[in-house]
N, C-alpha and C positions, 0 to 999 in steps of 0.2 A: 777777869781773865778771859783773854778771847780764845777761844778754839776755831780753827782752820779744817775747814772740810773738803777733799778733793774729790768731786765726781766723777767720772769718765767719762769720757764721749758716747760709749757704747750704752749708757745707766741711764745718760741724759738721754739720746734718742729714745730709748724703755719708755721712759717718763710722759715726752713731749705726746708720742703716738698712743698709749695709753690715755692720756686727759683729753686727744681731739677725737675720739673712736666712737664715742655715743656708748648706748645700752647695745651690750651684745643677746642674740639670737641662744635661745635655750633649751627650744623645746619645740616637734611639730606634729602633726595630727597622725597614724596610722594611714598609710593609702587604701583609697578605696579597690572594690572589683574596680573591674576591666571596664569601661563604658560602652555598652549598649544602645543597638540602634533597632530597630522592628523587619521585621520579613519580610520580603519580596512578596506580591501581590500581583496574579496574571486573572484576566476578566475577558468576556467573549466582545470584543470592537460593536459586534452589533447591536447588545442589551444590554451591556457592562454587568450580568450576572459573572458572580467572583468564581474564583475557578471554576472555568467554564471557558470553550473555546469557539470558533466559529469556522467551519468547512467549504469549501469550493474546490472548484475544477474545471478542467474539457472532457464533456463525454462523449463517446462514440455515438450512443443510446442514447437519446432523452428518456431521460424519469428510468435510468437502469445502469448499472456498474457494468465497466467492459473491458476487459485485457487492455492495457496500453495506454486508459484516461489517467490523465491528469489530476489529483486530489491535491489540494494544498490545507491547511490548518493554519490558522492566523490567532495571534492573538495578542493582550495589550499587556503590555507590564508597566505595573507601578513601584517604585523603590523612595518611600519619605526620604533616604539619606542621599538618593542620588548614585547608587551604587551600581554596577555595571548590569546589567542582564548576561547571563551562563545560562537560562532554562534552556535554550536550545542544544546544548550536549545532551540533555538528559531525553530526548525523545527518541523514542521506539516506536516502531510500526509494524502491524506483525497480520497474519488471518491464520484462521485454523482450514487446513486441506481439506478439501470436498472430501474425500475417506476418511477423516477424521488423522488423530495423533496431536504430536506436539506443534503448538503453534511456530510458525515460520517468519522471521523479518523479513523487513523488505527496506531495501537501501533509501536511503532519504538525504534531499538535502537541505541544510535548516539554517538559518540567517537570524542572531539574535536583537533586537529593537537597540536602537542604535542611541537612544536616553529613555530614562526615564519615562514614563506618559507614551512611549513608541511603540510600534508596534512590531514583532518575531512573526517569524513564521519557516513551514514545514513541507515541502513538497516530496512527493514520491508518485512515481511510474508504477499502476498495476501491473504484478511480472503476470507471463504465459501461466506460469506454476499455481498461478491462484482462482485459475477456472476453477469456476465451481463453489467458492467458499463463498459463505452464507454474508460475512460480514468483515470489515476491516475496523484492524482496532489500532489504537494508539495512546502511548499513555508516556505524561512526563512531570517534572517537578518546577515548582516555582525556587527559580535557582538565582543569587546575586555569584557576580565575581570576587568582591569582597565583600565586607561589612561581619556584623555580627545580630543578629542568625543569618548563616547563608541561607538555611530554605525556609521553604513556607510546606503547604502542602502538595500530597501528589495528586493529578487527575487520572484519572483510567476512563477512556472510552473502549464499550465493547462494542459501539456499533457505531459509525458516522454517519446513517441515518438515521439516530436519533436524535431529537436536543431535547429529552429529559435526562439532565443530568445521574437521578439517582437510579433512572433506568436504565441506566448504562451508555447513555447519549451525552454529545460534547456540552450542551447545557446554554448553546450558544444560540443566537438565531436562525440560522444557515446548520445545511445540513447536507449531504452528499445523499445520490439516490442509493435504491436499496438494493442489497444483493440479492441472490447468487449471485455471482459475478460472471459475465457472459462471455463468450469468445469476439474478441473484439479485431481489428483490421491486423493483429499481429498475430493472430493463428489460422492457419491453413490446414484444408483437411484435403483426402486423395482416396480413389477408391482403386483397389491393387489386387490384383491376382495372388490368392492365398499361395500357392505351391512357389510364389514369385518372394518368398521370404523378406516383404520389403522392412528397411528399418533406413536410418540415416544415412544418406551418405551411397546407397546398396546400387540405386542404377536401379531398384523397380519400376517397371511401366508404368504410369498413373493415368488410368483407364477416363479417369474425368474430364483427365488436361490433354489426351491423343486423339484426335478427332478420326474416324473411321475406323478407330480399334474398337470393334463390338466385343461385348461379353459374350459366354456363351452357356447353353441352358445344358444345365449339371454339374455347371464347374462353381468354385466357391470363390468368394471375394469377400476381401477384408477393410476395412475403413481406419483410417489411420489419422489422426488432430496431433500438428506440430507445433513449435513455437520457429514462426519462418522469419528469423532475425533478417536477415534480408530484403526481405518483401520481394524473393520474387516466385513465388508458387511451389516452388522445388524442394523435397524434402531432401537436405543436403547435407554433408557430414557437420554430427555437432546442433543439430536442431532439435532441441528437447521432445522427445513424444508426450503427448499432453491428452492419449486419449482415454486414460482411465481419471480423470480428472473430471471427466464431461459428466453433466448431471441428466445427461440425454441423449439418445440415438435414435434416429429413426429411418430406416429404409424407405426409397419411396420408388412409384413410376411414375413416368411423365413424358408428356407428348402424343400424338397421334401413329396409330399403328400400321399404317397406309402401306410399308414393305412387308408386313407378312400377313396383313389382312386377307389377302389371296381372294374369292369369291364371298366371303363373309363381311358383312357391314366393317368399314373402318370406326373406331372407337379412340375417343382423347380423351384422355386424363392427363389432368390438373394437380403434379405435387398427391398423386393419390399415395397414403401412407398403407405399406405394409402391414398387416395385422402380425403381429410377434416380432415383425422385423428389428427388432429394439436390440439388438449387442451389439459388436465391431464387426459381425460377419454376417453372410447371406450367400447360399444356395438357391441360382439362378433352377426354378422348378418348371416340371414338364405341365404341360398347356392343365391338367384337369389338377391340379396343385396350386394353380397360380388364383391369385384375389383378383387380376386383372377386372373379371366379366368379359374376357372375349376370347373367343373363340381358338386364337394360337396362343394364349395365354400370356407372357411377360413377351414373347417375339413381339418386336416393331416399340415396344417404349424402349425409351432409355433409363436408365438407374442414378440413381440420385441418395445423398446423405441428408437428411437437416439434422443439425446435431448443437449444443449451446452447453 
């Protein structure tokens, strides 16, 4: 007896695509973490000690820090994955004020290494504001743009003249000279008649810069250190006074006293410094008062500041 069996079309295709499909897929592993690449690596360009940097500049001074030089910080970044250089956001520069308190930044501008094996770097202008301060510091992180770890470690420098690193030096070979930091070609100083209230801006006479305005003996005068954004001698409105900052003052005389010598030997001096003369002021004293040695005592010098 035969039996007749109808399939469908729909049963049939089941059939045909089932017998050409191979071994199906069953089973797969758990995914792992995240993958992992290693830290950013910055090293000093000139001894490749690892975190560690290297310093230069223009200085006003040789072998001395000065309002207005130029410091730059350079250094090498290495990244195994290729990953971008970022250390450069992370840099601060900063010094602690000749008076002391909280350390103070100082604006910078910083350019990260353009690949791998390249080299970053950091420049910044000493402001007027940092006369005086012992030492400048700077401190930043080994930073990529991506990857995984962004950082590595931080460096801290407390002094840019040093290169021991754990002395608180960039650890590099190069090194910036050493503070105080001096009054450099962007501060000007003025010597003013105290009752002449000068300050910014005021229109005080400045006894230094008026040729044939003599001082005069009993009257008081005051010494005054600006930041002369300008450059032109003038304490003008908006020019920082910068003279409690100074880590020095010293009054002096100087020149030959040939107009008030009158019958008494004329007498020159040389930058002679005042004995006490060291604050922002100086009462011009009568003849048996004056350090001169001569005889109409401070009559016939002229007066003078050196101050740093």
């Amino acid at each position: 007896m035969k039996r007749h069996f109808k399939v469908s079309h729909l049963a049939l295709a089941l059939m045909l695509t089932l017998g050409s499909a191979g071994p199906a897929l069953a089973a797969s592993t758990s995914a792992t973490a995240s993958v992992q690449g290693t830290a950013p690596v910055l090293s000093a360009p000139s001894n490749g000690t690892l975190q560690a940097v290297d310093f230069g500049g223009t200085f006003a001074t040789a072998g001395q820090l000065s309002t207005g030089d130029t410091l730059v910080m350079t250094y090498l970044y290495q990244d195994a994955e290729g990953d971008a250089d970022n250390s450069d956001t992370t840099v601060i520069w900063s010094y602690t004020p000749a008076g002391g308190g909280t350390d103070q930044t100082i604006s910078a501008t910083s350019v990260p290494a353009a690949v791998s094996g390249g080299q970053g770097t950091s420049t910044i202008t000493i402001p007027a504001a940092a006369l005086g301060a012992t030492a400048i510091k700077v401190t930043l992180q080994e930073l990529s743009a991506t990857g995984d770890p962004l950082s590595g470690l931080t460096i801290n420098v407390t002094d840019t003249s040093l290169n021991t690193a754990p002395g608180g030096g960039g650890g590099g070979g190069s090194v910036t000279p050493p503070g105080p930091v001096l009054p450099g070609t962007n501060i000007a100083g003025g010597i003013f008649l105290q009752s002449d209230n000068p300050s910014a801006g005021s229109g005080a006479i400045d006894y230094s810069r008026t040729p044939g305005l003599k001082p005069q003996v009993g009257k008081t005068y005051v010494f005054r250190a600006w930041n002369d954004t300008n450059g032109n001698g003038v304490w003008d409105a908006g020019e920082t006074d910068v003279t409690a900052t100074l880590s020095s003052i010293q009054w002096q005389l100087n020149g030959t006293n040939t107009s008030a010598s009158g019958s008494s030997t004329p007498t020159t001096l040389s930058n002679h410094a005042i004995p006490g003369a060291t604050t922002d002021s100086y009462t011009v004293p009568v003849n048996s008062a004056s350090s001169s040695g001569a005889t109409p005592g401070d009559q016939g010098f002229s007066l003078q500041v050196s101050f740093n």
